[in-house]
C-alpha positions in Angstrom: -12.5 -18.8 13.9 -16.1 -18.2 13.3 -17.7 -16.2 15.9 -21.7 -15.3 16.4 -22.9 -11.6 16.7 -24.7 -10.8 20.1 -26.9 -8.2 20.5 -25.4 -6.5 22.9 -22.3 -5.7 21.8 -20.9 -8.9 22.2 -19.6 -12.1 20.0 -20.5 -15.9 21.3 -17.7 -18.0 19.9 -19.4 -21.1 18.5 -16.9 -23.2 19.6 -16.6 -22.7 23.3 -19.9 -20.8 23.9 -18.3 -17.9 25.5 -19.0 -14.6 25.1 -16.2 -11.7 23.9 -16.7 -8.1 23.2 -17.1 -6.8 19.9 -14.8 -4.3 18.8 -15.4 -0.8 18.4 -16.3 0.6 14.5 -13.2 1.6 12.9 -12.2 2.4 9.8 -11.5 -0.9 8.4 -15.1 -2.0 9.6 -16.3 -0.2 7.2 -15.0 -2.0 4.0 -17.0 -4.5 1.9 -15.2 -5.2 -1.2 -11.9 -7.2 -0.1 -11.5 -10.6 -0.8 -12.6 -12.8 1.9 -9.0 -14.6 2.1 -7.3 -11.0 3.4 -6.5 -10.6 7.0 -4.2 -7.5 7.6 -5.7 -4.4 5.9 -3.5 -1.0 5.7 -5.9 2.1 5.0 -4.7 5.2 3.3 -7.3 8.6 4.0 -6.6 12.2 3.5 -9.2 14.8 3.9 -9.9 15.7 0.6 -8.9 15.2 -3.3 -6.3 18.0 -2.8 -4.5 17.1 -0.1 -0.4 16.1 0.5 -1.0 14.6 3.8 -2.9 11.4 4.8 -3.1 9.2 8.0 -2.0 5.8 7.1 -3.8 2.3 9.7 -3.3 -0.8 9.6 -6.1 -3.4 10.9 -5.8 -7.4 10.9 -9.0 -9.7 10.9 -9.4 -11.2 14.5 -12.6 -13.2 15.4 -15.0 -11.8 12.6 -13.9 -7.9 13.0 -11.1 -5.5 12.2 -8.6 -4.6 15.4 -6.3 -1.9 14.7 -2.5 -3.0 15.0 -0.9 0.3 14.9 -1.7 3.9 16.1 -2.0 6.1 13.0 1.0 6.8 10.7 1.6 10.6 9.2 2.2 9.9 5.2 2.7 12.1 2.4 1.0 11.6 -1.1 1.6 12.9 -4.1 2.2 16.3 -4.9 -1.1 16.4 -6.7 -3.0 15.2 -4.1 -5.5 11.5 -4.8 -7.2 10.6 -8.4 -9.6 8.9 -9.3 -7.9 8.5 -12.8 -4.1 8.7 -11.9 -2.1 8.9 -15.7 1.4 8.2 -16.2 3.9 11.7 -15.3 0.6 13.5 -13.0 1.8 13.9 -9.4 -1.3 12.1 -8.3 -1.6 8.9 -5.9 -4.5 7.0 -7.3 -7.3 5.8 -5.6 -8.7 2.3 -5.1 -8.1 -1.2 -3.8 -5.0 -2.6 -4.3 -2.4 -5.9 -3.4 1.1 -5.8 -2.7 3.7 -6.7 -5.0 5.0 -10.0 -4.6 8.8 -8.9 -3.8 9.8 -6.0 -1.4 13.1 -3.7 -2.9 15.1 -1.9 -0.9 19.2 -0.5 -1.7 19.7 -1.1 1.7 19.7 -4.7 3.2 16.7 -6.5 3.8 15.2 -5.1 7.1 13.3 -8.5 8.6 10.3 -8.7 5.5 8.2 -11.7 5.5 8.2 -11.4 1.8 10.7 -11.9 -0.9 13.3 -9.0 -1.0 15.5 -8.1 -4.0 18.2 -5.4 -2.7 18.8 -2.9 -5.4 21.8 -2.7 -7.4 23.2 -0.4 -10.3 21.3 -0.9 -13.5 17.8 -1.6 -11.8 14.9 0.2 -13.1 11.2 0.3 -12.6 10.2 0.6 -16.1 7.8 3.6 -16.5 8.1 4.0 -20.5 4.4 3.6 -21.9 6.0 2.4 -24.9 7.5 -0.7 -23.7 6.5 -4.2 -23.7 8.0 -3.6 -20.0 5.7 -1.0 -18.7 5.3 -0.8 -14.8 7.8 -4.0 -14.2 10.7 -3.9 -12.5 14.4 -4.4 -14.8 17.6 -4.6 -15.0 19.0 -3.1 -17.7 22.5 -1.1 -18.7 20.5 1.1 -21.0 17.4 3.6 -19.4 14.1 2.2 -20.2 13.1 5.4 -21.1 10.1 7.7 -20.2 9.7 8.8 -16.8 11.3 4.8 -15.8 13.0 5.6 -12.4 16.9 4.2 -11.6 15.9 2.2 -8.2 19.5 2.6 -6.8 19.8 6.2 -7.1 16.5 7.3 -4.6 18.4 7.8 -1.4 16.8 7.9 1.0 13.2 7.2 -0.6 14.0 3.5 -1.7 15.7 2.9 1.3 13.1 0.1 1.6 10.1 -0.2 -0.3 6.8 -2.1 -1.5 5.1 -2.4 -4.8 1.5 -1.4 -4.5 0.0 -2.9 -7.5 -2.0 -0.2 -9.0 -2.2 -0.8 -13.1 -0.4 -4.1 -12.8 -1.8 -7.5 -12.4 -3.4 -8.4 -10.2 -5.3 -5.4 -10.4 -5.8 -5.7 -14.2 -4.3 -8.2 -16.2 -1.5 -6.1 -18.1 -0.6 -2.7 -17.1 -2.2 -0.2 -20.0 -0.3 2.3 -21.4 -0.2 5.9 -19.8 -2.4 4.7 -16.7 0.7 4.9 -14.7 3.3 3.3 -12.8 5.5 3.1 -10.5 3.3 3.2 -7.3 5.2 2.3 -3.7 4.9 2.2 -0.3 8.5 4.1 0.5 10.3 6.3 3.1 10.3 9.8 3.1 12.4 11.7 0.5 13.5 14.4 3.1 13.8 14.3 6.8 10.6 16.1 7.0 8.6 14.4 4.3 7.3 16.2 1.5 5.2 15.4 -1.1 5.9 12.4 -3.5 5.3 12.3 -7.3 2.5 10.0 -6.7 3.5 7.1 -4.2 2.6 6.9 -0.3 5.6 7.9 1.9 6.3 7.0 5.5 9.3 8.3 8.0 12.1 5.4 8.0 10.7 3.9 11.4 7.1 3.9 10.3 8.0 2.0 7.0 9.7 -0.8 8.4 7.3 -1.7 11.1 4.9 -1.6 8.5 6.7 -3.9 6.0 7.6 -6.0 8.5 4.2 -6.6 9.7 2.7 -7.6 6.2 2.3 -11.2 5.6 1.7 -12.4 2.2 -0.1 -15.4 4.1 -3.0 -13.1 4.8 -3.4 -11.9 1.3 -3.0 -7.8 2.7 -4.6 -4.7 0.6 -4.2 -1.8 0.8 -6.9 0.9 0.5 -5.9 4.2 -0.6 -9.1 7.2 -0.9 -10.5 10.3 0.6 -11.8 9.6 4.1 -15.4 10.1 3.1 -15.4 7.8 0.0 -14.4 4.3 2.6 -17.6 3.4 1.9 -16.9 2.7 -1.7 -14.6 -0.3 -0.9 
């Protein structure tokens, strides 16, 4: 529903002619490059390049603004802190706008996803071999795909549950390019206490599910991943 700015901090609704208050500036507010179809947004910041530790949001589009849904998450990032130019085998989690892959993975059962789910088994990969025609794609195959590719079934607890953030895979670019990396996912912690990851965003087991669970590929979520001060980028 389309709703008219006031100038008092208000919104008329068009439609019925009454007046509702305009949210509060938030982070979310302050993107301008997602696609006008999105309507849940989830917002990655750290304080700096160099940082392990980020504050993870998520926002939905009500009325013409941004309200939060959740209070902010603790995450981990990689060990290398955020890039601007993540490579393939650099503990970095790289920066940018990204989508969500169109299936969730998780070795344990499907925990109430509103998208697709594949539940690992033995022999599933994520290809992470710049070499092959399979580069950043999920596999199944009896033989390693070689490189840094990562056996899905074998990350306890981290793939407990997990989604695909689409960094160097379409639709981000068309075909993933060799060496740009792969293998980028929203996943659990690897320890009890968190800890760094080797490039992905992590989240504490409860954390991840509310979050999965609350994506809708309906509303065409991103997710936006940076430094706090460089928002205003995207």
């Amino acid at each position: 529903m389309q709703t008219t700015p006031g100038t008092d901090g208000r919104d008329t609704d068009p439609a019925t002619g009454r007046e509702r208050p305009v949210p509060p500036p938030n982070r979310a507010s302050r993107l301008t490059t997602l696609p006008a179809a999105t309507r849940q947004v989830v917002i990655v910041t750290g304080t700096g390049y160099s940082t392990t530790y980020a504050t993870l949001e998520t926002f939905h589009r009500a009325g013409g603004h941004w309200v939060p849904v959740s209070a902010p998450l603790p995450a981990r990032l990689g060990a290398k802190g955020f890039s601007d130019h993540h490579t393939e085998g650099v503990a970095t989690t790289p920066t940018g706008v990204y989508s969500f892959g169109p299936t969730m993975y998780g070795i344990a059962a499907d925990p109430g996803v509103r998208f697709p789910y594949h539940r690992v088994v033995t022999n599933d990969w994520w290809n992470e071999n710049p070499d092959s025609p399979a580069y950043n794609t999920f596999q199944h195959s009896s033989t390693n795909p070689g490189g840094y590719s990562e056996a899905l079934w074998r990350e306890v607890p981290a793939y407990t549950h997990f989604a695909v953030i689409t960094y160097n895979m379409p639709p981000n670019v068309a075909k993933p390019v060799p060496d740009a990396g792969s293998g980028i996912f929203l996943h659990e912690f690897s320890t009890p206490a968190g800890g760094p990851t080797a490039g992905c965003v992590s989240l504490s087991h409860a954390d991840l599910v509310s979050v999965l669970r609350w994506l809708d590929p309906r509303h065409a979520p991103r997710i936006v991943i940076c430094p706090a001060a460089n928002l205003g980028r995207y």
